[in-house]
MDAnalysis code that builds the backbone (N, CA, C; Angstrom):
import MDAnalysis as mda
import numpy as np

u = mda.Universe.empty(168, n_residues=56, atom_resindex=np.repeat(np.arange(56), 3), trajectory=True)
u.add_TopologyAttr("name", ["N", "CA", "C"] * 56)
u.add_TopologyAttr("resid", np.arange(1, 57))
u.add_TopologyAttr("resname", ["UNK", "UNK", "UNK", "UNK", "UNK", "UNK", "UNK", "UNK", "UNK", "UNK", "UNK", "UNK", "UNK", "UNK", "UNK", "UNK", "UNK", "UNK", "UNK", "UNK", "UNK", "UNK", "UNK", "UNK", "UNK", "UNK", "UNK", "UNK", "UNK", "UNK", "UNK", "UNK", "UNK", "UNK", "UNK", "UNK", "UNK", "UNK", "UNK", "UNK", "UNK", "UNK", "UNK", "UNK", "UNK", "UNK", "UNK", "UNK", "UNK", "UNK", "UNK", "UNK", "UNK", "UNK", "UNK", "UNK"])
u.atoms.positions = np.array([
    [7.580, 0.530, -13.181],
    [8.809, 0.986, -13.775],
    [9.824, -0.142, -13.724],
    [10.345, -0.185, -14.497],
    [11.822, -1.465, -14.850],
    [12.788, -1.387, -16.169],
    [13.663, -2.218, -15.976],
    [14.044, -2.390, -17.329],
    [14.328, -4.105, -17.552],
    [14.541, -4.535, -18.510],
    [15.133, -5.727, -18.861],
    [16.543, -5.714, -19.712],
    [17.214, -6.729, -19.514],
    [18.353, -6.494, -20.467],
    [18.921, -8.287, -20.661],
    [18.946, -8.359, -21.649],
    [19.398, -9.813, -22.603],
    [20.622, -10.176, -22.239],
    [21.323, -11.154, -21.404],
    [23.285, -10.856, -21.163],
    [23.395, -12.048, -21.840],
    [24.693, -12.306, -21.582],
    [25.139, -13.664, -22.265],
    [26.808, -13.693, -20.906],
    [26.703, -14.345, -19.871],
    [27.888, -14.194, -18.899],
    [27.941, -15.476, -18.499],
    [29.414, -15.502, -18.207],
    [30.159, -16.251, -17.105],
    [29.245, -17.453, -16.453],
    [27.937, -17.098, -15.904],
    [27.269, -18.254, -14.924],
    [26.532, -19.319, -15.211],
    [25.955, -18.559, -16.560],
    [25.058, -19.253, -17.492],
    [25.422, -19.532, -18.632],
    [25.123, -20.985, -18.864],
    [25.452, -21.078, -20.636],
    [24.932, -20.563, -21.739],
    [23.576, -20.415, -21.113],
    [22.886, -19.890, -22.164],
    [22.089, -18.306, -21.464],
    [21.455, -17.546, -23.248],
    [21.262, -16.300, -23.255],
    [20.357, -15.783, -21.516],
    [20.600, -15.035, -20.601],
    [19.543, -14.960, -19.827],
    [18.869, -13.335, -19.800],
    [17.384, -12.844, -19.576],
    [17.074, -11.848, -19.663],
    [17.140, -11.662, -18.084],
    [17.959, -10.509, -17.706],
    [18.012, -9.750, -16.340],
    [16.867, -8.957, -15.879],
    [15.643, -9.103, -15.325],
    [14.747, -8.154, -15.707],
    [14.534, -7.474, -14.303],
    [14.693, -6.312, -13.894],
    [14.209, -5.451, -12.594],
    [12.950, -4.542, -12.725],
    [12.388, -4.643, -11.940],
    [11.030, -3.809, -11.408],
    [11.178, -3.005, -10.193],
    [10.940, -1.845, -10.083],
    [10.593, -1.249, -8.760],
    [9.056, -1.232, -8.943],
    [8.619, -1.739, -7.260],
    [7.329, -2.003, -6.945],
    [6.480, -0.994, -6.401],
    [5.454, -0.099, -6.429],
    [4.749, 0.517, -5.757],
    [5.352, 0.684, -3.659],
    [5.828, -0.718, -3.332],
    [6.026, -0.744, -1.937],
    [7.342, -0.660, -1.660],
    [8.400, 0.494, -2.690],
    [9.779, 0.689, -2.766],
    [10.548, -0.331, -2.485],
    [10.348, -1.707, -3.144],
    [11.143, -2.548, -3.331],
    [11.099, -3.131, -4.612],
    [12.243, -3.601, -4.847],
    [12.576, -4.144, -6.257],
    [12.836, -5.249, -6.494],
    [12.267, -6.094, -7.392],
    [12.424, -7.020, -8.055],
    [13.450, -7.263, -9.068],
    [14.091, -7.985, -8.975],
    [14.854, -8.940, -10.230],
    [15.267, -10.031, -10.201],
    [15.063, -10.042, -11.249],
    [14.461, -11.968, -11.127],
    [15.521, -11.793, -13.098],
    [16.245, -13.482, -12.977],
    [16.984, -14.092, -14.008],
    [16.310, -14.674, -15.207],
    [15.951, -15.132, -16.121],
    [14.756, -15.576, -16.411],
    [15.849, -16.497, -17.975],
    [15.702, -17.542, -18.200],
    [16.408, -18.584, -19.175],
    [16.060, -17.966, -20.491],
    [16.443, -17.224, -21.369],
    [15.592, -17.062, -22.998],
    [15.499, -17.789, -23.469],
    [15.786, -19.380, -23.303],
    [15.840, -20.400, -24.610],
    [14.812, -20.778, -23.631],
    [14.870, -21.498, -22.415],
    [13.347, -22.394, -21.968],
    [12.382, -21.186, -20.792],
    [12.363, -20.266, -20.797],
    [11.906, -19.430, -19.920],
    [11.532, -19.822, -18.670],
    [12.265, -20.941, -18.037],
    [13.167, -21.472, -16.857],
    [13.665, -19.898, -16.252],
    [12.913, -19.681, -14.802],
    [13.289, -18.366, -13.839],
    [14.356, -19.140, -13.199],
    [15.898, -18.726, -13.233],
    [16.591, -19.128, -12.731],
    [16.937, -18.746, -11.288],
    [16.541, -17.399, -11.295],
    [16.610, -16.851, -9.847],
    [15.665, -15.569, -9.577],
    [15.564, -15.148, -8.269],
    [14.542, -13.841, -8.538],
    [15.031, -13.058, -6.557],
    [14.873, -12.436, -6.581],
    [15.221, -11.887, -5.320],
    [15.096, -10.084, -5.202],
    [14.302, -10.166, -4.269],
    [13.050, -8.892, -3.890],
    [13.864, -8.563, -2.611],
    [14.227, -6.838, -2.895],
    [14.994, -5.948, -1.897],
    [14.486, -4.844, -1.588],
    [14.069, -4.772, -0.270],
    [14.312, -2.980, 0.198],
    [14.985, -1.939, -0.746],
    [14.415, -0.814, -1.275],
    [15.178, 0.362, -2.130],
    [15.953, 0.796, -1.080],
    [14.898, 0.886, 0.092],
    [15.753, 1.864, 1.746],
    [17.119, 0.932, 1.699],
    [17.343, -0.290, 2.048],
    [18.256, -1.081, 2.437],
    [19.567, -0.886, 1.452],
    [19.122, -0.231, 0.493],
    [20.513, -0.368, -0.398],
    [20.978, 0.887, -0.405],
    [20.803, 1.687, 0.244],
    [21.260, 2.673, 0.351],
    [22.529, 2.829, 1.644],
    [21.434, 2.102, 2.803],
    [22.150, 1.689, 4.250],
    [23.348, 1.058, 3.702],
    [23.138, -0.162, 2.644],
    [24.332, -1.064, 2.563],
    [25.562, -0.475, 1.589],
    [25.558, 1.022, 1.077],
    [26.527, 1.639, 0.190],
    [27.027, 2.568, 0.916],
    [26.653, 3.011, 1.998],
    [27.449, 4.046, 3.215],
    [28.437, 3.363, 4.160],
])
């Protein structure tokens, strides 16, 4: 399960696709990914549990 979404912001000059996954082992993926050179600009894998702890 995921979604992707196309932005165009502030950090990057150019177009980047935002793409998140939740994993079978209730953590999620999202990772930055370049649309013009498909250059992963960033990616960072979280606890689902942990984000819950960190919004209370």
């Amino acid at each position: 399960q995921g979604f992707c979404i196309l932005q165009q912001n502030r950090v990057y000059s150019t177009p980047v696709w935002n793409i998140t996954l939740v994993l079978n082992t209730l953590s999620m993926l999202n990772m930055k990914i370049d649309a013009v050179t498909g250059e992963v600009l960033s990616r960072e894998l979280q606890n689902i549990m942990s984000l819950s702890a960190e919004q209370s």
